[in-house]
N, C-alpha and C positions, 0 to 999 in steps of 0.2 A: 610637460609640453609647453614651449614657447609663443609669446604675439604669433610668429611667423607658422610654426604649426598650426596653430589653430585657423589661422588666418586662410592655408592651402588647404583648409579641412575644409572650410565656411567657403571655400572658392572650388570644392569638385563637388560640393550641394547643390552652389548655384548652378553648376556646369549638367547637372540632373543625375552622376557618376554614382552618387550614396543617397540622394535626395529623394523625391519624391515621394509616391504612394510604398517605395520598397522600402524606405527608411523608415515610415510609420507604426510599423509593427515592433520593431528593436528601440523606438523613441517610448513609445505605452507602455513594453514591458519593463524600462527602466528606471519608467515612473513609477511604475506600479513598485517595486523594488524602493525607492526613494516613500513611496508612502509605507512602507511598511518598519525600513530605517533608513532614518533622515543622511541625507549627504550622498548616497552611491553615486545619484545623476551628477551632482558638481565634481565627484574624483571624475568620474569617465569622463568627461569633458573638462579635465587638469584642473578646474577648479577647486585645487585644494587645502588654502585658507577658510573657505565658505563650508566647502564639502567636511573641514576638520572640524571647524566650529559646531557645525550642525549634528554630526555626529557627536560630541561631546555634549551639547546639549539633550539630545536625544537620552545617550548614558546615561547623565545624571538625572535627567525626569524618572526614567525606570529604576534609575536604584533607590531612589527615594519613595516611588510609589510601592516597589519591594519591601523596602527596610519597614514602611507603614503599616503593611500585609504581617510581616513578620515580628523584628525583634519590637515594634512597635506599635500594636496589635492592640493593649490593654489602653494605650492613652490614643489611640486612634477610635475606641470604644465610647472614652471619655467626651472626645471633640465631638461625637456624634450627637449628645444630647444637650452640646451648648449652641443656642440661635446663630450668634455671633459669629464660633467659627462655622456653623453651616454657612453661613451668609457669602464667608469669605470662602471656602469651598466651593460652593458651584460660582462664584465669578472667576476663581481659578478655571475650574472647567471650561467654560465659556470662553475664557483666552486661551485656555490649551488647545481648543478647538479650531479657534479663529486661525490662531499660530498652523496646526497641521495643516488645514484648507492651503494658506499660503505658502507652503511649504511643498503640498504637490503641487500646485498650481506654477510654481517659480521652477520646478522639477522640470514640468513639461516645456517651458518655455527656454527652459537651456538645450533641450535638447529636441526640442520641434525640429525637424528638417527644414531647410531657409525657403523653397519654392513645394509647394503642395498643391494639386490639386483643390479645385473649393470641395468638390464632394468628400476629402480627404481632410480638409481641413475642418467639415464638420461632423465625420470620423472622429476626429480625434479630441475636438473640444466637448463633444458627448463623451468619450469616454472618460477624461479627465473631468465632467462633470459626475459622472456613475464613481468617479474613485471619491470624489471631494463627498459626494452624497452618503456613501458608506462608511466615511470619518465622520461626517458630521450627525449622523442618526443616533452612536449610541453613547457622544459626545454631551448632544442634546437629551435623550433620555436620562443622563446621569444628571444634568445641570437642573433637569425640570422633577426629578425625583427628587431630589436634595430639596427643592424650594419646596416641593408637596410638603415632604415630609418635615421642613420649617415650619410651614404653616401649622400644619398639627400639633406638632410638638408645643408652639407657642400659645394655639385654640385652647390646648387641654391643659398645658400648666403656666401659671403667672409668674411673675420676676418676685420674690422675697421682699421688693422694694412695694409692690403692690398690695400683697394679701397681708402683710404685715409679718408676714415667719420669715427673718433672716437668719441665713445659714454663713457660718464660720466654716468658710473653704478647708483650714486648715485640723477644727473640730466638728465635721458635721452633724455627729451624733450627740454633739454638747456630754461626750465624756460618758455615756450612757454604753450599757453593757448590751442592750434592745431599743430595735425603735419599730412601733405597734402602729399597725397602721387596719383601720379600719376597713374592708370592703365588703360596700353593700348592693344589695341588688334591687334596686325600685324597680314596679309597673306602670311607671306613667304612659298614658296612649289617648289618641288625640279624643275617647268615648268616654274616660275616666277622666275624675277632679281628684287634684292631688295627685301624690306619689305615696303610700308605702311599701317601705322595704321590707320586703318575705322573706330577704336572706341578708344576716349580719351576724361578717365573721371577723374578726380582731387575729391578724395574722402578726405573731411577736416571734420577732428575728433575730437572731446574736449577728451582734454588730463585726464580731470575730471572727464567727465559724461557718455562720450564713443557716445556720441549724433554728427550723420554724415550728410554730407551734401553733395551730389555725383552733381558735376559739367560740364556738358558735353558740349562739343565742337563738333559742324559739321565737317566733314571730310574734307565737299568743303568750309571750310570757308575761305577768300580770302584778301586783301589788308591789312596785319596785318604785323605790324614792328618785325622784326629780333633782338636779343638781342645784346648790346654792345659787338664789336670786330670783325672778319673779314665776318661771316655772314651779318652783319648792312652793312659795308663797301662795301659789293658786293650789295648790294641791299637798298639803302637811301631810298628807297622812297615806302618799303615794298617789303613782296618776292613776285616774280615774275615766280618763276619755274627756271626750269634748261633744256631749250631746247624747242621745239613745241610738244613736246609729252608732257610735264608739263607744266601745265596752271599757276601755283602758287597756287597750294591749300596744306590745312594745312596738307592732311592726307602722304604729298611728303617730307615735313622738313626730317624725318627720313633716306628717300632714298637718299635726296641729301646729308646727311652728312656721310653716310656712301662712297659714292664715293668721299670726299673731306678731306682731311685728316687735312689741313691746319683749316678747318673750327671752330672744338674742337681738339685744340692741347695737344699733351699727355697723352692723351685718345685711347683707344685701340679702334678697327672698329665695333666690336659689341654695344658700350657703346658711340660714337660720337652720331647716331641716337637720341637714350632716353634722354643723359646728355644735345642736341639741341633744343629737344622738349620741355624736363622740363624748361628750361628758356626765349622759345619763348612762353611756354601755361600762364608761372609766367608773363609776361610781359602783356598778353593778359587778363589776371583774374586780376592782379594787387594785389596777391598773392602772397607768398612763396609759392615753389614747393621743397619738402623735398627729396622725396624719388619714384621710380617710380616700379612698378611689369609690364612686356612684357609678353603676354598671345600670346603662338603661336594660330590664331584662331582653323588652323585645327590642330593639336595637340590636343584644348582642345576638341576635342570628344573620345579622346582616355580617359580623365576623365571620362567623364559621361559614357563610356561602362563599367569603373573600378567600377563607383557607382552603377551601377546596375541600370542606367539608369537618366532623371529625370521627376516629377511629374508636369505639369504644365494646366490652362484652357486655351485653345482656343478660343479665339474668335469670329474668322473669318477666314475662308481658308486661307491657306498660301501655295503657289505655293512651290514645295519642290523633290528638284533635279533637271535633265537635261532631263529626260524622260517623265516630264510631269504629276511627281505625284503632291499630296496634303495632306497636313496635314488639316485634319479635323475640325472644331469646336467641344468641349468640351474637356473632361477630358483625358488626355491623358500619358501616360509614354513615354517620348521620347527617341530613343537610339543618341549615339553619334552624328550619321551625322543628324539625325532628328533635335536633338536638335540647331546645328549646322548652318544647313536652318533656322530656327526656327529665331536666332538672324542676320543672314545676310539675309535672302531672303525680298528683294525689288521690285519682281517685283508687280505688283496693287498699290503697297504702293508710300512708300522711304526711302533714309535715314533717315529722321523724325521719323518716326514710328517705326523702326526698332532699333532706340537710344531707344526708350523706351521697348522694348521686349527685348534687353538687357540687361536693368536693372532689371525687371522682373527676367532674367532668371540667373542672381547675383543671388539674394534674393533667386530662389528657391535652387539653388544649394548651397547656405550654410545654409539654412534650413532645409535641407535633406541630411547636410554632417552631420550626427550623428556617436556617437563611434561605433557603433554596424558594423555599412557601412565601414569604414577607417580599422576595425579590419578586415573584412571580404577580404576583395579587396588590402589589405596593400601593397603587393608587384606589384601590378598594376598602384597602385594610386602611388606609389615611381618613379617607372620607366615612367610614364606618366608626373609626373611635374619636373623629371628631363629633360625629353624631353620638354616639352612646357613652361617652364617658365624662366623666368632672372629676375633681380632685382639689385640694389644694396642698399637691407637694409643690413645693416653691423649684422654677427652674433650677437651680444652684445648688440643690441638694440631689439631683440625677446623677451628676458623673459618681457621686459616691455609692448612692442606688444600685446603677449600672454595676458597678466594681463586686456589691454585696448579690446581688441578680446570681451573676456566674458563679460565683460561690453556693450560692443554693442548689444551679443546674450541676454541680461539678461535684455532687458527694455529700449534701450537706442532709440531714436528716429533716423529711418533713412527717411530723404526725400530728395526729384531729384526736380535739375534745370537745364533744355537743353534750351540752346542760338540755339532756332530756330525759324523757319518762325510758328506763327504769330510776337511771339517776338522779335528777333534777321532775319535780311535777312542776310543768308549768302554774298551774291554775293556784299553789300554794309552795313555790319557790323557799328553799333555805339559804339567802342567801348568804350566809356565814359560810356552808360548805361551799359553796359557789365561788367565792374569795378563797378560801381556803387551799381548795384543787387549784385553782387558776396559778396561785402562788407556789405551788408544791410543780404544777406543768411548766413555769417557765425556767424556772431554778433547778429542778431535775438533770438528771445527765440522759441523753437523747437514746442512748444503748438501752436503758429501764425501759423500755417498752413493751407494749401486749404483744406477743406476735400475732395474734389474730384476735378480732375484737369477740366476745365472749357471745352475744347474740345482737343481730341486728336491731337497733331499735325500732319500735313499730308503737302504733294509736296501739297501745295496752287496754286490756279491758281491765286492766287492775286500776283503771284513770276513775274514781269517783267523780259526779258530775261536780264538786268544787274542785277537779284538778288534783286531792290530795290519792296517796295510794290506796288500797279498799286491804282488804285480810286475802285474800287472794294472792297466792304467789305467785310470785316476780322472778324473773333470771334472775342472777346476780349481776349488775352495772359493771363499767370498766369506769375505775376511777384514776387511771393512768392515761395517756394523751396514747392511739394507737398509730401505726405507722401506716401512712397511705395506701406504701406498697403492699401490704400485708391487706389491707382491707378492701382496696378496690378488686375487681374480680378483674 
């Protein structure tokens, strides 16, 4: 279409022939059309330099957000846990936004009818505001979830340049066939002083296979050597506690170094604790202790309220709260504080049994952290593990993380060793065998496993009150690492 066509189009508008309030309804729905793919309004109105443009733009934005989704999925995974490219991601979004607004906007103005009625005229600038409002909603919820989840990601882990662990992009395992990473679980609550951890478990990964081997330590485990340096120095002949309220049990290391500043020098007071633990637990496993994640316990029910709960079976009653409730046997969705009792309540039991409903309730909660859940709850889930969580994996060592993550969800074998009674007594610890198994579970082939752990462990009455075994028979221990699956019910 020609100046002079268009020209007698724009001159039977004026003349009211295709104009007015009749024209309005085929002017919105070709907008509407143009908002959905860019250019249709500029062809139909011969515009089609602008109309071709646009449309080619339009193309290549979707094949690129395509190809991201698809053959580029693994390093789309990657950019998701670098600040940097978040950073530049939602200001991308932000201009993809701006760009669509004017884009319908310039729609309706090619094809507005030339004389309209005013009540027609604000007909239609309402409507073309309801189209721009509907691009720019989940435009903006994309740009403002990116920057949430910026936020957190940068709250929970520091740059390499900061905590002092630099990672070699190109080695990030530093050449290591495992990288052990400590997760614990403190009580700290605004009634308690201090933090100790009731739950510390050394989760060692092959850096290949993504095949894990979750190591758990007793809370009350006891006469265990303190690592080289002013810890060892106060205590030769293993810790002992700090005072007659601490007996010397392991789940105190964290409190007393936080009250000790001398202890882990040059280290800030949040970070003495974990950085004391990781090398009194390395000494204990006879392991490298790489990296550690602090799981505030009651924080983490603020997760599971974000997740929309979690799925797990029951076994056997489990005493749950202060008034006397119970969590039921079977099939159950727990909220937060349910779930919460769920891995601490001890009474009937003990810590024994309780190590293991822990691990359990790991496995279900990342079995049940799917995209659907994280997309749903995002700003929940953001604000909940900037509360409850610390670490010090260095940013820069996540994209590799990430990469090993999927590997673990995708096949890779996960099985549990807990150094307890029948196996391990706490109260009189071998640690030789200790080292021993630990070295034989990481090195093992993941196929060697119990298919079902031999008996639950449970507070034995075979426990003499020093912790050692009494003459009393014992189950026989599994002294092989058992498979999750096989053990959680």
């Amino acid at each position: 279409m020609g100046r002079s066509a268009r020209r007698r189009a724009r001159d039977r508008d004026e003349d009211g022939n295709s104009g007015g309030a009749g024209g309005l309804p085929r002017a919105l729905a070709l907008t509407l059309a143009s908002a959905l793919v860019w250019g249709i309004a500029h062809f139909v109105t011969g515009r089609r330099i602008a109309g071709g443009l646009l449309l080619a733009l339009y193309l290549a934005i979707g094949a690129v957000l395509a190809a991201a989704g698809t053959l580029y999925r693994s390093d789309l995974m990657h950019l998701a846990v670098q600040p940097a490219a978040l950073q530049r991601i939602s200001g991308g979004l932000v201009a993809l936004g701006v760009l669509w607004i004017l884009v319908v906007i310039r729609s309706y103005l090619v094809l507005r009818p030339a004389r309209l009625a005013a009540g027609a005229r604000t007909l239609g600038a309402a409507s073309v505001a309801v189209m721009c409002f509907a691009v720019a909603v989940p435009v903006a919820w994309s740009a403002h979830s990116t920057y949430v989840y910026r936020d957190a990601l940068t709250s929970i882990f520091r740059s390499g340049n900061e905590n002092g662990k630099h990672v070699d992009t190109d080695d990030p395992f530093n050449g290591e066939s495992r990288v052990n990473i400590l997760l614990l679980g403190g009580d700290a609550a605004a009634d308690r002083s201090g933090v100790r951890t009731d739950s510390m478990t050394v989760a060692s990964v092959d850096t290949k296979t993504g095949d894990t081997v979750l190591l758990s330590l007793p809370r009350n485990l006891e006469h265990f050597q303190m690592p080289p340096g002013p810890a060892h120095d106060r205590f030769p002949y293993g810790f002992t506690g700090d005072g007659p309220q601490n007996p010397g049990l392991l789940n105190e290391v964290y409190e007393y170094a936080e009250s000790h500043p001398d202890v882990v020098p040059g280290v800030a007071k949040n970070h003495r604790g974990p950085e004391l633990l990781k090398a009194t637990i390395a000494g204990i496993l006879g392991v490298r202790v790489d990296y550690y994640i602090l799981v505030d316990m009651f924080g983490f029910a603020d997760i599971v309220d974000a997740m929309g709960g979690v799925k797990l079976k029951i076994t056997e009653p489990i005493p749950y709260g202060l008034q006397g409730g119970v969590l039921q046997p079977g099939y159950r969705t727990l909220k937060g504080k349910e779930a919460l009792w769920y891995g601490r309540s001890r009474t009937g039991s003990s810590d024994y049994v309780r190590m293991g409903r822990q691990k359990c309730l790991m496995r279900a909660i990342a079995e049940q952290a799917d995209p659907q859940t994280v997309l749903t709850s995002f700003d929940k889930l953001a604000a909940a593990a900037k509360r409850t969580l610390s670490t010090d994996i260095p940013q820069e060592l996540l994209p590799a993380l990430m990469k090993l993550s999927n590997k673990v969800k995708n096949g890779a074998q996960i099985r549990s060793l807990q150094f307890v009674p029948p196996l391990i007594y706490s109260g009189n610890p071998d640690f030789d065998k200790i080292r021993s198994l630990t070295s034989d579970a990481v090195n093992s082939d993941p196929r060697q496993v119990s298919a079902k752990p031999s008996d639950t462990p449970t507070a034995s009455p075979t426990d003499s009150p020093d912790g050692s075994p009494s003459d009393t028979e014992t189950p026989k221990p599994d002294t092989k690492p058992v498979s999750l699956e096989n053990s959680c019910p």
